[in-house]
ZANU-195683 format. One record per residue (C-alpha): chain; x, y, z; residue number from 1. Coordinates in steps of 0.02 Angstrom, whole numbers. Each point is the difference from the previous one (the first is absolute). Layout:
REM ZANU-195683
<site chain="A" px="X" py="Y" pz="Z" n="NUM"/>
...
END
This chain:
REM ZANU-195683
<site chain="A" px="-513" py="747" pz="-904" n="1"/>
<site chain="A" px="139" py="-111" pz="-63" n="2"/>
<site chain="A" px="116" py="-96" pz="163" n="3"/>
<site chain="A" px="173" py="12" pz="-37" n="4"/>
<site chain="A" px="43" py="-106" pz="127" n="5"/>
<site chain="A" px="-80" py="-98" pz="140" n="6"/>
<site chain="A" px="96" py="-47" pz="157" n="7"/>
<site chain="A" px="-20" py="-160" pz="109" n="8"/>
<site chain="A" px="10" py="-57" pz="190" n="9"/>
<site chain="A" px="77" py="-171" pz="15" n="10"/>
<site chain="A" px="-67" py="-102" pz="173" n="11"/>
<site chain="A" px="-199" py="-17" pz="-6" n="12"/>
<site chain="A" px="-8" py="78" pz="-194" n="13"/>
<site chain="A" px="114" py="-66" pz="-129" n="14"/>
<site chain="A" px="49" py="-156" pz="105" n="15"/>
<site chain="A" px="-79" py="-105" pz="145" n="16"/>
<site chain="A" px="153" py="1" pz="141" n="17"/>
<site chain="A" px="-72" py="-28" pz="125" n="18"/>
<site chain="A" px="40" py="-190" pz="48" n="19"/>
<site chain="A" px="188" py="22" pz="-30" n="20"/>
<site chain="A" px="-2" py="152" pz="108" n="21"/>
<site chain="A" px="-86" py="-109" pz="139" n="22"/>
<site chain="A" px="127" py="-126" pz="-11" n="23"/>
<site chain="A" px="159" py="128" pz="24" n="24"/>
<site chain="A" px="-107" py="53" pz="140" n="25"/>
<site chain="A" px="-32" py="-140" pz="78" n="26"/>
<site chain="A" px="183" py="-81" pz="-15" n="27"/>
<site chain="A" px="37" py="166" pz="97" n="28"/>
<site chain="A" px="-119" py="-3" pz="133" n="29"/>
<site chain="A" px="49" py="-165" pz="16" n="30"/>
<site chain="A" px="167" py="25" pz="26" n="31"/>
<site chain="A" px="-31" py="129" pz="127" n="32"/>
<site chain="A" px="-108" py="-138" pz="125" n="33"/>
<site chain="A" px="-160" py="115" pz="-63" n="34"/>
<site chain="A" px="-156" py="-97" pz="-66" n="35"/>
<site chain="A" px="-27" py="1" pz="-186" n="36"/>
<site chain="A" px="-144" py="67" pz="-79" n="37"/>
<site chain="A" px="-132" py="-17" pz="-104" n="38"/>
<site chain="A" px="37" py="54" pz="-201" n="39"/>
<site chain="A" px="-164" py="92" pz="-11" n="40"/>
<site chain="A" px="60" py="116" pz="176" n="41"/>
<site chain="A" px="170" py="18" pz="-65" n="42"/>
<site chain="A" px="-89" py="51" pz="-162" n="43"/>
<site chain="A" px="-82" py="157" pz="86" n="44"/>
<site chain="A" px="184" py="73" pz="37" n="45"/>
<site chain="A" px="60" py="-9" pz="-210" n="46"/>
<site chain="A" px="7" py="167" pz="-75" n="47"/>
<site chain="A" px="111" py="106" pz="56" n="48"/>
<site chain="A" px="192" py="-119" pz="2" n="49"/>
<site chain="A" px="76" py="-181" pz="71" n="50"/>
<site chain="A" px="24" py="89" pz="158" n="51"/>
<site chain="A" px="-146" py="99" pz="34" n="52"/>
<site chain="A" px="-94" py="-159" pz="-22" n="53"/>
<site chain="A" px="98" py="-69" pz="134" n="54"/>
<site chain="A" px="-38" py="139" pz="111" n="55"/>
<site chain="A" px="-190" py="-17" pz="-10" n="56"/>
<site chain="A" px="8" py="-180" pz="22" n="57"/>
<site chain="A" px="118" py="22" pz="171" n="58"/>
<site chain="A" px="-106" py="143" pz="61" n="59"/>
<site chain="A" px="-150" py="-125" pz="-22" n="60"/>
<site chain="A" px="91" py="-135" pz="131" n="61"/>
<site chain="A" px="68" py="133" pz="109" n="62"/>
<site chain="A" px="165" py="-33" pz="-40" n="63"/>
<site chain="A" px="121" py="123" pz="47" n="64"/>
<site chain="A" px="179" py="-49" pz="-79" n="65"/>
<site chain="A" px="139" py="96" pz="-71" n="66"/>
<site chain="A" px="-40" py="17" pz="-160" n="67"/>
<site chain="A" px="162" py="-6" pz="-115" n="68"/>
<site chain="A" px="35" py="-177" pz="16" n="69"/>
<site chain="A" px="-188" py="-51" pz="-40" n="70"/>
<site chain="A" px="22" py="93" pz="-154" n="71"/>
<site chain="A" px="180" py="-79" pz="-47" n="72"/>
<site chain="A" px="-90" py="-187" pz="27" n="73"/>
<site chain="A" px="-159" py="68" pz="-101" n="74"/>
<site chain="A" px="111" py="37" pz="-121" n="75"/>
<site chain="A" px="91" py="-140" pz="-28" n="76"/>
<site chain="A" px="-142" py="-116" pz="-6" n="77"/>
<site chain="A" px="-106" py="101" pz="-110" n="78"/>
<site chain="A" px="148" py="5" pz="-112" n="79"/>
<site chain="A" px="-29" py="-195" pz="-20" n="80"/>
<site chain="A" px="-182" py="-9" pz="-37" n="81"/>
<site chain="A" px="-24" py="164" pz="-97" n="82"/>
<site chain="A" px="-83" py="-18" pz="-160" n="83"/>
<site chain="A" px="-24" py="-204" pz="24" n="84"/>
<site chain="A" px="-164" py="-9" pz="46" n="85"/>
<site chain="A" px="-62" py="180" pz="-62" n="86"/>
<site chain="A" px="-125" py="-17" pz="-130" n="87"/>
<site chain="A" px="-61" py="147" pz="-128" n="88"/>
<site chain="A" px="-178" py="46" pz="24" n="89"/>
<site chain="A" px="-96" py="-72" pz="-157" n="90"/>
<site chain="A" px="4" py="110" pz="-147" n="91"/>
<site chain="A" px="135" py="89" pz="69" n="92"/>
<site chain="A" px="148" py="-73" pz="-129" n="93"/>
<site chain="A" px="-124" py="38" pz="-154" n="94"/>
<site chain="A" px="-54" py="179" pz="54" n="95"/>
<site chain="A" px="176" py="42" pz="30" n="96"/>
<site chain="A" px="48" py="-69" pz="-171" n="97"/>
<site chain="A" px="-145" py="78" pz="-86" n="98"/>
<site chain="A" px="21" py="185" pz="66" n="99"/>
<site chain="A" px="195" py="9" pz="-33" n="100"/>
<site chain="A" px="-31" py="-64" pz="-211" n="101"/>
<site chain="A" px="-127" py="148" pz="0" n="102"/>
<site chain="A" px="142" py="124" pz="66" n="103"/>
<site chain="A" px="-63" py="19" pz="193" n="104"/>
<site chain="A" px="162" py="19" pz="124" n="105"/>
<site chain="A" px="-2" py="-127" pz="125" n="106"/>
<site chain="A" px="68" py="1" pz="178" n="107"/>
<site chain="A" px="-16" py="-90" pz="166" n="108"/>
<site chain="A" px="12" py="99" pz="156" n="109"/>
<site chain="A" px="21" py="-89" pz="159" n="110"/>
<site chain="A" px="51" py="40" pz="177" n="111"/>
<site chain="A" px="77" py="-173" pz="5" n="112"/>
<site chain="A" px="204" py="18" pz="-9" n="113"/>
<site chain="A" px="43" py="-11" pz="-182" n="114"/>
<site chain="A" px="89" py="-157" pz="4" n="115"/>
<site chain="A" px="-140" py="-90" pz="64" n="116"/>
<site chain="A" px="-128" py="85" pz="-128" n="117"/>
<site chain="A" px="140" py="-48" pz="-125" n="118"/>
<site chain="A" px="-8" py="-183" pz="48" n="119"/>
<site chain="A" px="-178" py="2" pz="-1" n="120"/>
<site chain="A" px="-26" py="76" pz="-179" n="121"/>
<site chain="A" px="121" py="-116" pz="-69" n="122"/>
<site chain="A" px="-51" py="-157" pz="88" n="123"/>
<site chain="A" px="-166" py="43" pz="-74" n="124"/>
<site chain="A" px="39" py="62" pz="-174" n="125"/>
<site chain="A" px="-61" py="158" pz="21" n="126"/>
<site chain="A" px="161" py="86" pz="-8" n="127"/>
<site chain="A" px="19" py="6" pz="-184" n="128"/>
<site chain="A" px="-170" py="71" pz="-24" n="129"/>
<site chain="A" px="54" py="184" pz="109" n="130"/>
<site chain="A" px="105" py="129" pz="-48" n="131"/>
<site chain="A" px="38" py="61" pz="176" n="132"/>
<site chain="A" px="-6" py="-59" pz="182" n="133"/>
<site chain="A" px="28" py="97" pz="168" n="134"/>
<site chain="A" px="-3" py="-85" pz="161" n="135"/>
<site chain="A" px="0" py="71" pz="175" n="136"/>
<site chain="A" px="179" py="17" pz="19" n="137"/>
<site chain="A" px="31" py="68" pz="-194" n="138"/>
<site chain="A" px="-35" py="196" pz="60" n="139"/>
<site chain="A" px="7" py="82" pz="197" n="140"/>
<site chain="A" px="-176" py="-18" pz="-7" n="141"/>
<site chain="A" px="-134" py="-134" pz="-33" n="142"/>
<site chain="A" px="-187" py="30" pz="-52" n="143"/>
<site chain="A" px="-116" py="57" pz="41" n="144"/>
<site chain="A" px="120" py="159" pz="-7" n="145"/>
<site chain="A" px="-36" py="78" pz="-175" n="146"/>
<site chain="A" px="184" py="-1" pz="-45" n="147"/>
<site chain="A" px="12" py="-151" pz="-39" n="148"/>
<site chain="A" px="-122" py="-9" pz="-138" n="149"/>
<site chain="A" px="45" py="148" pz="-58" n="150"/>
<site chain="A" px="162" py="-59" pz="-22" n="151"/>
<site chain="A" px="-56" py="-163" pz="-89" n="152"/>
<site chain="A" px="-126" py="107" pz="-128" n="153"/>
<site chain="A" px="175" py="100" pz="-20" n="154"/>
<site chain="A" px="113" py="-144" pz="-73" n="155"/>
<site chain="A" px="-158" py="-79" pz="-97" n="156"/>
<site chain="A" px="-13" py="178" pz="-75" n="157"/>
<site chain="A" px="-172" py="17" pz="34" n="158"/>
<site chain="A" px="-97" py="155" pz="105" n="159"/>
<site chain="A" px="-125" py="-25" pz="139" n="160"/>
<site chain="A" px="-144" py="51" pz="-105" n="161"/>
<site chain="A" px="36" py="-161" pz="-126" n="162"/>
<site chain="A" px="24" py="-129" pz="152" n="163"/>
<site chain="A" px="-104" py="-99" pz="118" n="164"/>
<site chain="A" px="77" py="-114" pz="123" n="165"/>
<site chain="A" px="-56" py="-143" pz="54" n="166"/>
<site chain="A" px="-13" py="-73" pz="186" n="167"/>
<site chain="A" px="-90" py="-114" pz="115" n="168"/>
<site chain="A" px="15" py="95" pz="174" n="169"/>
<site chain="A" px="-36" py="162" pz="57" n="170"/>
<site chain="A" px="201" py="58" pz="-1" n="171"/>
<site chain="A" px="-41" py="-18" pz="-206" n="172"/>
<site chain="A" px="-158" py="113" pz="-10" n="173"/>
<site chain="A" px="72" py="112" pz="97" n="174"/>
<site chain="A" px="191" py="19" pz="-78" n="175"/>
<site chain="A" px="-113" py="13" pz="-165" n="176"/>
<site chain="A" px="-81" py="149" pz="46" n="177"/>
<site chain="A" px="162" py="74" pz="95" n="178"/>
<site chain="A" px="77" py="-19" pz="-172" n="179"/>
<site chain="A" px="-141" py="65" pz="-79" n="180"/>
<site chain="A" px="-51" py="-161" pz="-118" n="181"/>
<site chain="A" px="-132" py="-99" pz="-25" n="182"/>
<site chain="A" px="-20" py="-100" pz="132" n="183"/>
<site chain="A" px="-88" py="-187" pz="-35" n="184"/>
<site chain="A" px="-23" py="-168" pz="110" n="185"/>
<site chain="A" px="-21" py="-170" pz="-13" n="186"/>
<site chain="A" px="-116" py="-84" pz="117" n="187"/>
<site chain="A" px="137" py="-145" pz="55" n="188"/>
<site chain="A" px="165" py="10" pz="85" n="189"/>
<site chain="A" px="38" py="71" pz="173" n="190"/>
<site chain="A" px="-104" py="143" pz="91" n="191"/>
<site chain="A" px="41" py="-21" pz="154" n="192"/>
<site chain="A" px="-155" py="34" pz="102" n="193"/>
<site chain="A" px="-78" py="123" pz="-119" n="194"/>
<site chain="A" px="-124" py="-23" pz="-109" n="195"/>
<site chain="A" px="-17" py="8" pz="-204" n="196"/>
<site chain="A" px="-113" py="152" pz="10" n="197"/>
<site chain="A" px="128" py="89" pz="132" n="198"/>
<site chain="A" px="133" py="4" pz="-142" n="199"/>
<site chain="A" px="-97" py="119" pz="-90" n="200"/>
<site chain="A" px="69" py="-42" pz="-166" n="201"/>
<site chain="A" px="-48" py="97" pz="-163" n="202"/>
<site chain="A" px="-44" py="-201" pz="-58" n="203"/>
<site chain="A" px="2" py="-170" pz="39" n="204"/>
<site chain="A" px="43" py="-134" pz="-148" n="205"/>
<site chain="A" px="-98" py="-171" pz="72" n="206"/>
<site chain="A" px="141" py="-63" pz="-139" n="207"/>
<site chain="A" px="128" py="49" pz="-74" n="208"/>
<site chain="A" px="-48" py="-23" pz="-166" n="209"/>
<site chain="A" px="-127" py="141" pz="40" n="210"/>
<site chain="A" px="128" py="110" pz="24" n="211"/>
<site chain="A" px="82" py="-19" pz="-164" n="212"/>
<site chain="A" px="-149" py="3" pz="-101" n="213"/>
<site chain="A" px="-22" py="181" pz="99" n="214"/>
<site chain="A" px="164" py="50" pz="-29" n="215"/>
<site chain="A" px="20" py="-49" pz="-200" n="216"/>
<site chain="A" px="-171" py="64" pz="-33" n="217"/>
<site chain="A" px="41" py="176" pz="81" n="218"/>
<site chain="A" px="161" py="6" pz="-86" n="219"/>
<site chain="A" px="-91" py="-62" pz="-157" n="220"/>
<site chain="A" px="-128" py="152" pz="9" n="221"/>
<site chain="A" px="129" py="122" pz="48" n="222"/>
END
């Protein structure tokens, strides 16, 4: 089977986030008179958006506050540190590059707001290397709802039966098979409490040149 195009999760995949994301945290919680917390609990909360993050790390201290504000200051400081310390998981730059000269359509699909994801790509360099990105606030609904893949596949011009997407978490795997595409996992990044064998991926690439090697030899043989 030849993959027409391949699509991408940002925090935990394409990109390590996760010690910006704790500092925007933090400088919130901070701000607040709440305690800050460790990077590796704040860690267990990235997946699905800034704020939802938030809200696992205040429902983890008990800490019932009006939300909106906390949001507003998140915000604003993550607006600061985005894409600064972010760093591309190896192989990540080269697979990208390597898949697009062969013809694959790229995109990243993120439930982070699209700004953010935006800063992130391009404070990284990945940004010239995809075709497409959709974050959580570019459609009225966010992944794992099969919409939004479906509407990514649609723009790249590619059909379900010709994609895979690619995830870390189990709101990937399973907005892969809502979609119906392959769905495949990389054994780093952010699951939450779950386990690699819970996401019940199609397959796991230990590296990401695996996964191009499997992708340009299918294509090659198709």
């Amino acid at each position: 089977m030849r993959y027409g195009a391949l699509t991408f999760d940002l925090d935990g995949t394409l990109v390590a986030t996760a010690a910006e994301i704790a500092v925007a945290v933090n400088r919130t919680l901070a701000g607040s008179g709440l305690p800050t917390q460790s990077e590796a609990d704040i860690a267990r909360h990235v997946g699905a958006g800034l704020h939802a993050t938030l809200d696992g790390v205040l429902t983890d201290l008990s800490a019932e506050l009006p939300r909106a504000p906390l949001y507003a200051r998140l915000d604003v400081h993550y607006a600061v540190v985005a894409g600064r310390s972010a760093r591309p998981y190896r192989g990540a730059a080269e697979m990208l590059a390597a898949l697009r000269s062969e013809g694959v359509r790229l995109a990243c699909v993120t439930n982070k707001a699209h700004r953010f994801a935006q800063q992130v790509l391009d404070g990284t360099g990945l940004a010239p290397l995809l075709d497409y990105v959709i974050g959580g606030d570019s459609l009225p609904y966010k992944k794992p709802d099969a919409r939004v893949l479906t509407h990514a596949l649609h723009v790249l011009g590619a059909t379900p039966a010709r994609a895979a997407h690619v995830g870390d978490s189990l709101t990937d795997t399973a907005a892969a098979r809502n979609a119906g595409v392959a769905a495949w996992a990389v054994p780093w990044g952010y699951r939450g409490n779950h386990t690699l064998a819970e996401l019940n991926a199609e397959r796991v690439f230990d590296a990401f040149d695996d996964l191009t090697t499997f992708v340009q030899a299918a294509n090659a043989a198709a």
